[in-house]
RODRENTOR-564095 format. One line per 5 residues: number of its first residue (from 1); for each residue x, y, z of C-alpha. Coordinates in Angstrom, 2 decimals, decimal comma, padded with zeros to 5 digits. Each point is the difference from the previous one (the first is absolute). Layout:
NUM = X Y Z; ...
//
This chain:
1 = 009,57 -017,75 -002,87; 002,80 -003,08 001,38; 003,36 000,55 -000,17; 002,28 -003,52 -000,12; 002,85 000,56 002,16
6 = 002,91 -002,40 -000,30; 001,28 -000,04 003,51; 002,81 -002,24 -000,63; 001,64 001,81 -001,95; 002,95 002,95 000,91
11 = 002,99 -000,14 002,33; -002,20 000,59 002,77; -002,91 -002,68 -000,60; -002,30 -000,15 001,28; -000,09 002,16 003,34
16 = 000,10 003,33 -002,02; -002,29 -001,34 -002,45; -002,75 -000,76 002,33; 001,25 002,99 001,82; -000,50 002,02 -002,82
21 = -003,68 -001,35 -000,78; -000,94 000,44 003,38; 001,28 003,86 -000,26; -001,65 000,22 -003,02; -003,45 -000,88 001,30
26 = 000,75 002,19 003,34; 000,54 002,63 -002,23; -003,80 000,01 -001,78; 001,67 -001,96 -002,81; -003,58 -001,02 -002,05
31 = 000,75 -002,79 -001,65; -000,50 -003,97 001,21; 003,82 -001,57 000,38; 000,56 -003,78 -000,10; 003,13 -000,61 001,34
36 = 001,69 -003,34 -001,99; 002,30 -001,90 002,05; 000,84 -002,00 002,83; -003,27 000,19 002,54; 001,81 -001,18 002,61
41 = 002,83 002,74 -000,50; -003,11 002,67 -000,94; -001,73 -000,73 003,34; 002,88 000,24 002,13; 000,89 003,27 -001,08
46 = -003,98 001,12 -000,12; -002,23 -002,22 002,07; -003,45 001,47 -000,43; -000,46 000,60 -003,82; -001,70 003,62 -000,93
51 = -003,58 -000,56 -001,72; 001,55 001,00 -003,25; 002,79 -001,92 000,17; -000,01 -004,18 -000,73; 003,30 -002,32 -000,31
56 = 000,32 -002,31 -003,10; 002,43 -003,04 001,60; 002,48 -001,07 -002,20; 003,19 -001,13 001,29; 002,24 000,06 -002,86
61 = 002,00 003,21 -001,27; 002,97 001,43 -002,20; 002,91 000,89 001,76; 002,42 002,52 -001,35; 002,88 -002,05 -000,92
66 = -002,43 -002,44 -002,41; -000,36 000,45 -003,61; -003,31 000,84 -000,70; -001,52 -001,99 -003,01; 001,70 -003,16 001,83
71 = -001,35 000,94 003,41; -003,54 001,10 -001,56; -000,21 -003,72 -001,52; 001,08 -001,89 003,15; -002,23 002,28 002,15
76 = -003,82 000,14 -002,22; -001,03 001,31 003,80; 002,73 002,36 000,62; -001,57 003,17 001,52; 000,77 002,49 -002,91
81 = -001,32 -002,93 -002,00; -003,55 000,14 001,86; 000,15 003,38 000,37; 000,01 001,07 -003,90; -002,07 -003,47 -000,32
86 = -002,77 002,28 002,37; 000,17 003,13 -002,16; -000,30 -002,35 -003,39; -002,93 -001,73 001,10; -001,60 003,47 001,02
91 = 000,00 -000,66 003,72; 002,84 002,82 000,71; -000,47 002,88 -001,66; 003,92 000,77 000,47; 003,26 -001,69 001,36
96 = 002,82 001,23 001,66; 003,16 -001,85 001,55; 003,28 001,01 001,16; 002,21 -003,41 -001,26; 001,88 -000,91 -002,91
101 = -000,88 002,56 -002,71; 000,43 -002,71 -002,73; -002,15 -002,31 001,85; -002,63 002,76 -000,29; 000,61 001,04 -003,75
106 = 000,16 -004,01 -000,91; -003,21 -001,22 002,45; -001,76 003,52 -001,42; 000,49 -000,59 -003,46; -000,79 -003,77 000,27
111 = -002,63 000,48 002,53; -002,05 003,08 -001,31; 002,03 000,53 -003,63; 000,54 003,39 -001,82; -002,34 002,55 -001,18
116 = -001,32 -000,88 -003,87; 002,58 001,35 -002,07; 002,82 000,99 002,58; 003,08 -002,15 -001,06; 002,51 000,95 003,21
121 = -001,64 001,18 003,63; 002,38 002,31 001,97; 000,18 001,27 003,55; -000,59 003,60 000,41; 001,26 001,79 003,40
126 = -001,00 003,63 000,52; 003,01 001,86 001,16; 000,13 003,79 001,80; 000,53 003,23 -001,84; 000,23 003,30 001,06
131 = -003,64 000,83 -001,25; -002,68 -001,06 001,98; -000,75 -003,30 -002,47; 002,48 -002,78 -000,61; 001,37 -001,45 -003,27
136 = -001,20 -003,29 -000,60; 002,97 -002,45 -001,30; 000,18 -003,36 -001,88; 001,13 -002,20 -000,75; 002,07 -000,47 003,35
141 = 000,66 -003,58 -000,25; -002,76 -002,55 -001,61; 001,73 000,70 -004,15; 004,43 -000,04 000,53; -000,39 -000,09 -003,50
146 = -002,26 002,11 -001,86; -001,21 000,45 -004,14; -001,43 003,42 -001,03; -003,41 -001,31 -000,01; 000,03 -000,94 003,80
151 = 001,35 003,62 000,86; -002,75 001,38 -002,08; -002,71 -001,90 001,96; 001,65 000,68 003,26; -000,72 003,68 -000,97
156 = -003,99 -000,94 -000,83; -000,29 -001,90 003,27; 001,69 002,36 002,35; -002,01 002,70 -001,63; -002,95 -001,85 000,57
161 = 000,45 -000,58 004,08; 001,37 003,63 000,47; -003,27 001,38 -001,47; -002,26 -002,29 001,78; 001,87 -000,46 003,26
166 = 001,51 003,66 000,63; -002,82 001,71 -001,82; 001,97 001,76 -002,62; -001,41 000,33 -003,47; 002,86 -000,42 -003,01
171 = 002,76 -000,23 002,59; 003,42 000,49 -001,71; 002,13 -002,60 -001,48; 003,83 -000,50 -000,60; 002,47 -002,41 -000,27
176 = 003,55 000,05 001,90; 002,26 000,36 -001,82; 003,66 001,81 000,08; -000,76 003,26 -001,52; -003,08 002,17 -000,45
181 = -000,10 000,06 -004,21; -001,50 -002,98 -002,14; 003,35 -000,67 -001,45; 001,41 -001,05 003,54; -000,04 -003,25 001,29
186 = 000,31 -003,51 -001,31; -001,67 -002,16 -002,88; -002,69 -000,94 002,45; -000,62 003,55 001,44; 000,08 001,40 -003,43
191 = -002,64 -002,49 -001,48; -002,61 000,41 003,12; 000,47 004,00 -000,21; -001,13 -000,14 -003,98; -002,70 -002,28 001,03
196 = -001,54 002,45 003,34; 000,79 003,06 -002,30; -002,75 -001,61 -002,75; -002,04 -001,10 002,80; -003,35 001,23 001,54
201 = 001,47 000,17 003,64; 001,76 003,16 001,29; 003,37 -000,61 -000,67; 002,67 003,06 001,20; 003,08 -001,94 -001,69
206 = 002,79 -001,24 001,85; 000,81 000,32 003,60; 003,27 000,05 001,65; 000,86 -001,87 003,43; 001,01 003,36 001,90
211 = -003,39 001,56 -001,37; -002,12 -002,95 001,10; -000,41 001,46 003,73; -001,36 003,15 -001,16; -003,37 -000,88 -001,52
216 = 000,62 000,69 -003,65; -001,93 -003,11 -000,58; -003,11 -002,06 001,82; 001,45 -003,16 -001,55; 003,17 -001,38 -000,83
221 = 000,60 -002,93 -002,14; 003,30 -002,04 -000,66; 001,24 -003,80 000,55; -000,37 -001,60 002,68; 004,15 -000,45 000,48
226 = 000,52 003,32 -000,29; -003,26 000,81 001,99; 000,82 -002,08 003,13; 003,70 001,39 000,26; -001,31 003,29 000,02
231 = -002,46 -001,06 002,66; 002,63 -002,05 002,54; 002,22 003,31 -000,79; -002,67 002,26 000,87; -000,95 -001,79 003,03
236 = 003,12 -000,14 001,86; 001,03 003,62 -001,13; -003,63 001,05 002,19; 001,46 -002,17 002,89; 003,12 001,44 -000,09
241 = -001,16 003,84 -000,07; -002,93 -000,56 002,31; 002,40 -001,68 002,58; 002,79 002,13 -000,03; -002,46 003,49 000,36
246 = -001,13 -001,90 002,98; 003,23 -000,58 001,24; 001,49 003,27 -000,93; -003,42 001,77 001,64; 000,44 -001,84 003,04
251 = 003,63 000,73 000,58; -001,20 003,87 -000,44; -002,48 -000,44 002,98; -002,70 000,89 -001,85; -002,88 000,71 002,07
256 = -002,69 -003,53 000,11; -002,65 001,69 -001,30; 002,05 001,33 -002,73; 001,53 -003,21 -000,83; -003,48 -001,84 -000,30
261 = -001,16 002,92 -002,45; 003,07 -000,91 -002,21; -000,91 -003,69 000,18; -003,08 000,62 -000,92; 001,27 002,11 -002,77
266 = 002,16 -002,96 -001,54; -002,93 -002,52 000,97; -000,75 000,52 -004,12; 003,67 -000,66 -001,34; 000,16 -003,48 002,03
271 = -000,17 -003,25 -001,65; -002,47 -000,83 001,96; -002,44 003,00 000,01; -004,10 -001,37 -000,62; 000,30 001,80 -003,10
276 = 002,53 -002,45 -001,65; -000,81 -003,11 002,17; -000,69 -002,48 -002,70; 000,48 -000,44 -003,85; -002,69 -001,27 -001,62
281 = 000,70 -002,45 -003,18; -001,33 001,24 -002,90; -001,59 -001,88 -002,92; -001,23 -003,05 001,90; -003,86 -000,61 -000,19
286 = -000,61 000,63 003,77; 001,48 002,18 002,43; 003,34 -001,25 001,56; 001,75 002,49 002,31; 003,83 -000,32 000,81
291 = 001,83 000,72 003,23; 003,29 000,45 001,05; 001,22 -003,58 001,93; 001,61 002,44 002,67; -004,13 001,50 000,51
296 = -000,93 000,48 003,55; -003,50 000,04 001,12; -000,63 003,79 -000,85; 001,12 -000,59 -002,77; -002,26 -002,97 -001,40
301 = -002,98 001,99 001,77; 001,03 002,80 -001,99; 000,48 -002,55 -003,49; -003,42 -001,13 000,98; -001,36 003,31 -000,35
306 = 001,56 -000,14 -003,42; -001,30 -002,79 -001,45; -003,59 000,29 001,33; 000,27 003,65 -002,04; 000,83 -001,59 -003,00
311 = -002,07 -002,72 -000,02; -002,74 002,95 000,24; 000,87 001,81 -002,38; -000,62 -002,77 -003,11; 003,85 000,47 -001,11
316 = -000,05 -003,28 -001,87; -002,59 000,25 -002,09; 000,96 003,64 -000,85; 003,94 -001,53 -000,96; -001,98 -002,34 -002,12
321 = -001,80 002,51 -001,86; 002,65 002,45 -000,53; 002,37 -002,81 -001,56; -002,74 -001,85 -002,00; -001,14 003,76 -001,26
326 = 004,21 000,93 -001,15; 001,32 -003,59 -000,07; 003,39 -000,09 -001,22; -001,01 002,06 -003,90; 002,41 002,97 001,41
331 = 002,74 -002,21 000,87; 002,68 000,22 -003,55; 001,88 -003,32 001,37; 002,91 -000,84 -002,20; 000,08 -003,96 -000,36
336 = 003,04 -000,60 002,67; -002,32 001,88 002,47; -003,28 -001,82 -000,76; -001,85 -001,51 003,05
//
C-alpha cells in the first residue's frame, strides 16, 4: 500500500508534514509514503530517505488564501493536484494533506471524481462520546447547502465506513436535529427523517446536539453549515475545558504523577487525540483523508494510520454498493427539493 502525502499543504508545511511521515514510519507505520513537494525543502528537513519512503518533486502548491478552482487551473502540478493525480492513476492507494480543504475537495473530485451514483461527497470527523466508540459526523463542511437526497446518502456512506472501518455491523443512524420526535426540525430534517425511517439502514430518528456526546448514535448526519459550526464550537469548547482543568489542577498542587494520569485521562476529549486525527471525504472514488491545517507531526502520523486503515478496509467499493443497491427510490423529494 502508498499513501500520497501532500506536504505543502497546512499552516505548518512542510516540517510537520515530513515530520509526521517520518514518525509515522518510526512508528511501524506499513504502508509506502511518497512525500509530494519541494525536494529541496523534503531533504533538508529529512536527508536520508527511509526505504519506504520516495519524494515526487513538484514545486508548485495552493496556498491558503487562493481560490481553489482558479489556483487548481494555474497550478496542473500543484501538489494536492499530483497527489490525487497518484491515487487516480492507481499509483497511491490513498492521499492525505493538511492545506486548503477546498483545494482538496476541488483537486479530489476533478482528480479522482465521485463514487457512481453519489451526487454530493462530505467530510466525516469522528468526534468523542462518553462510550467507548465515537459518533461519526457529516457533513462538516464539503455541502453549506444541502437537498434531502444528499443527507440521505450521507447516512448510506457514513454507515458504510463505520461498519467497515470501526467493525460495527448495522451501526445506528440519526440526523441532528432540534428535538428528539419526527415532527421536530426543519423542512430538510423532516424530509431526510421520512426517507431513513423507510430505509434499510438503522435509523434511531432524530438526534439532538446536547445528546450527540453520549453515543445514542454511531453516525450523525446533517449539512455541512450546520455540521462545521458544530465542529469549530466543539473544538474550542475541548480547548477551553481541557486547559482550564490543567490550570485549575496545577494551582491545586496536584501531585505529577497525578496530574499526568488526568492528562492522560482527557488525552481522548482533545481535538487532537489519534482517534479523531483526520476526516476522511466521503463519496470520492479513492481514498482522500483530511487534516486539520493546525496538524502537528503526531498528528499526521496518527492521520496516516487512518487512512492506510481505510484504504484496507475496501470502504469505497462497499459506499458504492450500498448506494447503487438503495439509490435514491426511498428518498419522497418534493420538486423544490429535487437534486
Amino acid at each position: 500500500m502508498k499513501i500520497a502525502v501532500d506536504v505543502m499543504g497546512g499552516d505548518y508545511a512542510p516540517n510537520e508534514l515530513v515530520s509526521g511521515a517520518r514518525l509515522y514510519l518510526e512508528n511501524g507505520g506499513s504502508a509506502e509514503l511518497i512525500l509530494v513537494g519541494r525536494e529541496s525543502a523534503i531533504r533538508e528537513i529529512m536527508p536520508q530517505l527511509p526505504s519506504s519512503c520516495e519524494i515526487y518533486d513538484t514545486a508548485d502548491f495552493v496556498e491558503m488564501g487562493e481560490a481553489p478552482m482558479q489556483a487548481l487551473r494555474k497550478k496542473k502540478n500543484a501538489s494536492i493536484a499530483v497527489a490525487a493525480r497518484l491515487v487516480r492513476e492507481g499509483k497511491a492507494d490513498a492521499l492525505l494533506s493538511a492545506g486548503s480543504t477546498g483545494a482538496q475537495m476541488a483537486a479530489s473530485f476533478l482528480e479522482i471524481g465521485r463514487i457512481p451514483g453519489v451526487e454530493r461527497p462530505a467530510i466525516a470527523v469522528m468526534l468523542p462520546t462518553s462510550e467507548d466508540y465515537g459518533v461519526l459526523l457529516l457533513d462538516v463542511g464539503a455541502n453549506v447547502d444541502c437537498r434531502a437526497n444528499h443527507l440521505f446518502q450521507f447516512a448510506q456512506m457514513g454507515s458504510a465506513y463505520y461498519e467497515r472501518v470501526c467493525g460495527i455491523k448495522r451501526p445506528k443512524v440519526g440526523i441532528l436535529s432540534i428535538g428528539e420526535e419526527a415532527s421536530k426540525g426543519n423542512e430538510l430534517t423532516k424530509l431526510v427523517y421520512d426517507s431513513l425511517k423507510e430505509s434499510s439502514l438503522n435509523f434511531i430518528g432524530n438526534v439532538e446536539a446536547d445528546h450527540l456526546y453520549y453515543g445514542k448514535a454511531h453516525v450523525v448526519v446533517c449539512d455541512g453549515f450546520v455540521g462545521n459550526v458544530l465542529l469549530k464550537a466543539s473544538e474550542s469548547l475541548s480547548e477551553l475545558i481541557h486547559g482550564g482543568l490543567l490550570k485549575a489542577a496545577r494551582g491545586a498542587l496536584i501531585a505529577p504523577e497525578q496530574l499526568m494520569q488526568l492528562k492522560a485521562g482527557l488525552k481522548k476529549f482533545s481535538p487532537d487525540a489519534p482517534e479523531y486525527s483526520a476526516a476522511p471525504l466521503l463519496g470520492i472514488n479513492g481514498v482522500s483523508v483530511v487534516c486539520h491545517g493546525k496538524s502537528k507531526a503526531s498528528v499526521i502520523a496518527n492521520a496516516l494510520m487512518l487512512a492506510g486503515s481505510y484504504a484496507s478496509t475496501g470502504v469505497v467499493g462497499f459506499i458504492h454498493s450500498q448506494v447503487e443497491k438503495e439509490g435514491m427510490s426511498a428518498v419522497d423529494v418534493p420538486k423544490n427539493q429535487a437534486g
